[in-house]
N, C-alpha and C positions, 0 to 999 in steps of 0.2 A: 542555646546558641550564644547568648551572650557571655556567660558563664564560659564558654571557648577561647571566647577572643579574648578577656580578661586576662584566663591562664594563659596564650598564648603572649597577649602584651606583657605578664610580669616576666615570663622565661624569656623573651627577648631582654628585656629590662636585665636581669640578672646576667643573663650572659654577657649584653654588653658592657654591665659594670666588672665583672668578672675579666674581661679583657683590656679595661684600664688599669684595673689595679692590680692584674696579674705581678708585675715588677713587684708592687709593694705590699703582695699581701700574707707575707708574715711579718712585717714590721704592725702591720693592721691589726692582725690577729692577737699578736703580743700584746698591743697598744691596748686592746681591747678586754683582755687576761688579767692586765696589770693595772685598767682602771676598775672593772667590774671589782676586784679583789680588793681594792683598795678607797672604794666608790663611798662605806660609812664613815672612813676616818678625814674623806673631803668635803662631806657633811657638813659634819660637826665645824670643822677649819672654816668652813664656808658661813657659816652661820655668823660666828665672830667676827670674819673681817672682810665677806663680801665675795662674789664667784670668780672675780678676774684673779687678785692676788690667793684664794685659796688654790687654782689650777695652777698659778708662778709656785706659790709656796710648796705643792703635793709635788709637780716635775723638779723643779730643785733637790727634794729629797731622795726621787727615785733618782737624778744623777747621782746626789753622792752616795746611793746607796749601793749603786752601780759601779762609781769610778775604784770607792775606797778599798773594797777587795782588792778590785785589778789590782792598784797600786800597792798593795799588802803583799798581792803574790807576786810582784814584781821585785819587789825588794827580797822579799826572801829568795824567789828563783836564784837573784843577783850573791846573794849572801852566801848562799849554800854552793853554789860555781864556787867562787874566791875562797871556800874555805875546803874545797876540793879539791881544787887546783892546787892553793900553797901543801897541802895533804900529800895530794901524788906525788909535784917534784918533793919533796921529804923522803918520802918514801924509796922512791928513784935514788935520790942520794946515798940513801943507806947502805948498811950494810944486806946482803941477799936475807929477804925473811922466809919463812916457814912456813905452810901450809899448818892452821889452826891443829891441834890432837885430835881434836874431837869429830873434825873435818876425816881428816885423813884416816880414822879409826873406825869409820863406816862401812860395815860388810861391803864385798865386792866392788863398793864404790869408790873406797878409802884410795885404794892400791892406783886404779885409773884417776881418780884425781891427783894422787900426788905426780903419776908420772908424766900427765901433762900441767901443772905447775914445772918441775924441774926442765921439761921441755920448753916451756914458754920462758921460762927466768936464766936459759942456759944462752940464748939468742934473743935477747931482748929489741934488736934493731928488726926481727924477722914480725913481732907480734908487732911492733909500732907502723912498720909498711902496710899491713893488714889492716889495722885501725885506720888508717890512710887513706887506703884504697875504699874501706866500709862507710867512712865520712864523704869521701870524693860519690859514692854511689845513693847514697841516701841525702843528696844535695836537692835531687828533684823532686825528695818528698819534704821535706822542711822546705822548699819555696813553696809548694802547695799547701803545709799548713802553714806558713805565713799569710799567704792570699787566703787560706781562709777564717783566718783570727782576723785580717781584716777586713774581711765582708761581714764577718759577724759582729762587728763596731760597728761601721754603717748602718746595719740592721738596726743597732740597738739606738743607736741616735736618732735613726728615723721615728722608730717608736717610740723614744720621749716624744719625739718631734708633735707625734698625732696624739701620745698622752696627751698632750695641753689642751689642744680641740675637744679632746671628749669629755675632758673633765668641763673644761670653759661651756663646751653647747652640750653635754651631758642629757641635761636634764629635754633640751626639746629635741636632741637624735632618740633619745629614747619615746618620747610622745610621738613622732612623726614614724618613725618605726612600728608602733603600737597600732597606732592606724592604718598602717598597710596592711599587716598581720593581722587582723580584723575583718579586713576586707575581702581578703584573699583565703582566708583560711578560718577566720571564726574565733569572737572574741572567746567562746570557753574552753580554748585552748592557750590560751595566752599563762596562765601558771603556770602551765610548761615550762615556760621561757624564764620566768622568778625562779623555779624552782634549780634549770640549768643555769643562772647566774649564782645563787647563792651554794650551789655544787660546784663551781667554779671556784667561789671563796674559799671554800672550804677547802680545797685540796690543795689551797695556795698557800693557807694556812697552816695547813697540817704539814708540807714540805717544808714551810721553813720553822715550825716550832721543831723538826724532827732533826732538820742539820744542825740547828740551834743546839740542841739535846745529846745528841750524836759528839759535837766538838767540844763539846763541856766532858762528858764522859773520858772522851779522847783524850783529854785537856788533864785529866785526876790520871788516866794510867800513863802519861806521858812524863808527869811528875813522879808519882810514885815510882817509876823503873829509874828516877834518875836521869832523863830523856834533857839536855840542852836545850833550852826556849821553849818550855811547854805549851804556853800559851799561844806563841807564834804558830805552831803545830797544832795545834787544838782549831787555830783559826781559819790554817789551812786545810783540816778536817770540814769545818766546818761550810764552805766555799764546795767541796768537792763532794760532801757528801743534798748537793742538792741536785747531782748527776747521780741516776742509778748506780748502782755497786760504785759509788765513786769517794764513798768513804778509807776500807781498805786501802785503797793506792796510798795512802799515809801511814796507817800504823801498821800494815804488814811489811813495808821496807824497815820501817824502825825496827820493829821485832827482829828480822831479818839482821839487821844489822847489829843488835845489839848479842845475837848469838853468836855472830862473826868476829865481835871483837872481844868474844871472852866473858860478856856477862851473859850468860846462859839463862840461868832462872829469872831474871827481868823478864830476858825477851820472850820465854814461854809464860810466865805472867802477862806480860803484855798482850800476848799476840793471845792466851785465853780471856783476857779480858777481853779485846776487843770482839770475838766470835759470841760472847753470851752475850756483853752491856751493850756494847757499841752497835751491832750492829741486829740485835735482837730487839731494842726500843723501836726499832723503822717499822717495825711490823707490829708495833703496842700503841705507840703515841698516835701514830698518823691516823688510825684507822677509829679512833677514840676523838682526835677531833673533827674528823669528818663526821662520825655519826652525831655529835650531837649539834654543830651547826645544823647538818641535814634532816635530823631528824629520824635517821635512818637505821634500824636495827644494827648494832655495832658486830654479832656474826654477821652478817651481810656484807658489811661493810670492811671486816675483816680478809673476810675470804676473798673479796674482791681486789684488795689490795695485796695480799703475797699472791695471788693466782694471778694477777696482772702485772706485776713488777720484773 
């Protein structure tokens, strides 16, 4: 019977914290991802110069670890408009261009592309009304992902906000925690909990040595094809390749585009580089430093990773 009221008072307990923090509980959960993952290197920080400035020290670095992308992709997003823009009016100016050879020399497909090229470039005021009307129409999804690029700031500032807490009281939410879970459920279960925290490192890890690896890769075939600001583009790989399949959306428009404008073998260089190296490591690195933080047979851990991605 007691053993009743117990479980009964923690799931009261839980629910009603469950219902304060509902608002904030993926800033929590992040907060919680990003201190667990990064909980030995505030350690060490902590040891030298004391727990209040090692938690300033660790949340300062995860802002700028945070901002400086943004602002990276910012500038390039910026960069790449302006140099599109002065691109098309050029282009507009010119003289009427061609439909690539190689474009146009494509079985069955050749003939219907050129003949709506020649259709869109015979009436250019009629494709511009349409771009028009397609920006005028997709106005209320760029305001919704505006509102949601910036709720997911919010989120993120929040999260530093309670990184500082956790690292600062770390050490006694974790004791205070430990004693619940003891109580409630039995301390020879409590490895559990070590064992899901340092699985938690480990794939935090393993993500970002693999974007790390990924835009370094990205970064050598973007030079080698002759690719404009490789490095820029290796960085921007490397940012997107910590979203699933979110490598690609970089070097397949390159490839893409460098078939477009004539250099052909680059961009099938490219674009096989990027299918073996590039994005072949996500499925070698990651699963290689999970297993051995974890400890955990790297098939196992292999499988688990392209079978779950």
């Amino acid at each position: 019977m007691r053993q009743v009221i117990w479980g009964t008072t923690l799931v009261a307990l839980l629910l009603g914290l469950y219902l304060v923090l509902r608002p904030f509980l993926v800033p929590v959960l992040w907060a919680g991802i990003v201190t667990a993952a990064s909980w030995p290197a505030f350690v060490r920080l902590r040891d030298r110069v004391g727990e209040t400035w090692a938690a300033i020290g660790m949340t300062l670095f995860l802002v700028a670890l945070v901002i400086a992308p943004i602002l990276l992709l910012v500038w390039a997003v910026t960069h790449e408009i302006t140099f599109l823009y002065a691109g098309l009016k050029s282009w507009l100016a010119g003289p009427r261009p061609g439909l690539p050879g190689w474009l146009a020399g494509l079985p069955w497909l050749g003939d219907w592309l050129s003949g709506m090229f020649d259709r869109v470039w015979s009436d250019p005021q009629e494709w511009q009304a349409w771009l028009g009307e397609e920006m005028a129409g997709s106005s209320r999804s760029i305001l919704g992902l505006v509102g949601d690029v910036g709720r997911n700031i919010l989120e993120g500032v929040a999260a530093l906000f309670v990184a500082f807490f956790f690292f600062r009281h770390g050490d006694d939410l974790a004791g205070q925690g430990r004693r619940v879970f003891n109580r409630f459920i039995g301390e020879p279960r409590w490895p559990l909990v070590h064992a899901t925290a340092e699985t938690v490192r480990a794939v935090v890890y393993g993500l970002l040595l693999t974007a790390v690896a990924q835009g370094t890769l990205a970064g050598i075939g973007y030079w080698a094809a002759g690719v404009p600001a490789p490095a820029l583009l290796g960085a921007a790989t490397v940012l997107l390749a910590l979203v699933p399949f979110g490598a690609p959306f970089v070097w397949l428009p390159v490839s893409v585009l460098l078939i477009a404008q004539g250099s052909t073998w680059q961009g099938i260089g490219l674009l096989i580089w990027g299918v073996t190296a590039v994005s072949t490591i996500d499925n070698l690195l990651r699963p290689l430093v999970i297993s051995r933080v974890t400890r955990i047979p790297f098939l196992l851990v292999f499988f688990g990773v392209v079978g779950g991605v």
